[in-house]
C-alpha positions in Angstrom: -74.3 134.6 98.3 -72.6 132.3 95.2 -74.0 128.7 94.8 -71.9 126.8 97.1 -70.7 129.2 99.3 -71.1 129.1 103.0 -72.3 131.5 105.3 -69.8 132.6 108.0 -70.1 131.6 111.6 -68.7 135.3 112.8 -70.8 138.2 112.0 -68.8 142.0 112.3 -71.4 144.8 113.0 -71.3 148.5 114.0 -68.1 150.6 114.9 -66.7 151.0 118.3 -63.6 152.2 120.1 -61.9 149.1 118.5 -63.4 148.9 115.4 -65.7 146.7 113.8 -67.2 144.2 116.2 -66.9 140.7 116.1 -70.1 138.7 117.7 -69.6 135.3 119.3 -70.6 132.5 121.4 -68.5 131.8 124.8 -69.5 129.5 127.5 -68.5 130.0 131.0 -69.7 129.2 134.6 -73.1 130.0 135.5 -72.2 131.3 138.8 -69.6 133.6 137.2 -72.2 134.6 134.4 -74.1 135.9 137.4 -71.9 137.5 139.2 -70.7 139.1 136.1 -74.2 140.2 135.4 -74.8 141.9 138.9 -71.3 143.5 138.5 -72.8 145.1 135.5 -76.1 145.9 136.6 -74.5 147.4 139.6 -72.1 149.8 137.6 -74.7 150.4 135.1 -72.9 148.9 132.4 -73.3 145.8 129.7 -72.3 142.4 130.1 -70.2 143.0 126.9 -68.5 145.9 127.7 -67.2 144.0 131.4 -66.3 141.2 129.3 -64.3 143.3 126.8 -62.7 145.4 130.0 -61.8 141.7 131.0 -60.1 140.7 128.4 -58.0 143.7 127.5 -56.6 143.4 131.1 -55.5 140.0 130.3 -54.3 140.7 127.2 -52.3 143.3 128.4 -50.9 141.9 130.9 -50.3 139.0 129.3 -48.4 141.2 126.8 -46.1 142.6 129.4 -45.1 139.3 130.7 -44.1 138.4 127.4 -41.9 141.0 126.1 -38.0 139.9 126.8 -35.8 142.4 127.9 -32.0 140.9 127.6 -29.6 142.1 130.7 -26.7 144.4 129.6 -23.7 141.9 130.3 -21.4 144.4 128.5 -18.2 144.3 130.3 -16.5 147.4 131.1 -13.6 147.7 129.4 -11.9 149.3 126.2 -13.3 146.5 123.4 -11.6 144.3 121.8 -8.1 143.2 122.5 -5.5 145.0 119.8 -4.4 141.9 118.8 -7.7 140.7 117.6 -9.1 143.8 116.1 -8.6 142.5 112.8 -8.9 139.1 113.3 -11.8 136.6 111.9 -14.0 134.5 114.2 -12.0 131.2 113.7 -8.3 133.2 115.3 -10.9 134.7 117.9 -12.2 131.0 118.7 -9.0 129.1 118.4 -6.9 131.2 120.8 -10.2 131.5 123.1 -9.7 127.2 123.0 -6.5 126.9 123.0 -5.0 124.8 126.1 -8.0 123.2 126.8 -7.3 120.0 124.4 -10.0 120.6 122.3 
């Protein structure tokens, strides 16, 4: 390591299905540390891998709640009006406005 330099506080190791691995610290709820821990023992799996199945859910989920889809408020009908087709934004706007004593 250079003089000065700091050692990192995340360590990546091995391969996996996701790619390198990232160890860390969390802190949660004893009683849920246990439960998670019997969980794994009785499905014969690791801690790790019921946290990681954890937190893809989440993530996913999470990802699906988040995407925007916007509503088709297309109107049917046969576009723009003839009389605009060429027009700029302002004509468009003005004769939208007009009457309303803007």
């Amino acid at each position: 390591m250079p003089r000065g330099a700091r050692p990192s506080s995340l360590w990546c190791y091995g391969y996996g299905d996701t790619g390198a691995r990232m160890k860390t610290t969390i802190d949660i709820a004893d009683a849920l540390a246990r439960e998670a821990k019997e969980v794994a023992a009785r499905e014969n799996t690791t801690l790790r891998e019921l946290v990681e199945a954890g937190l893809r859910a989440v993530l996913r989920e999470r990802r699906k709640r988040s995407s925007f889809r916007l509503r088709d408020a297309s109107f049917k009908g046969r576009g723009i009006a003839p009389e605009f087709r060429d027009a700029g934004w302002d004509e468009i706007r003005d004769a939208a406005y007009k009457g309303r004593g803007a």
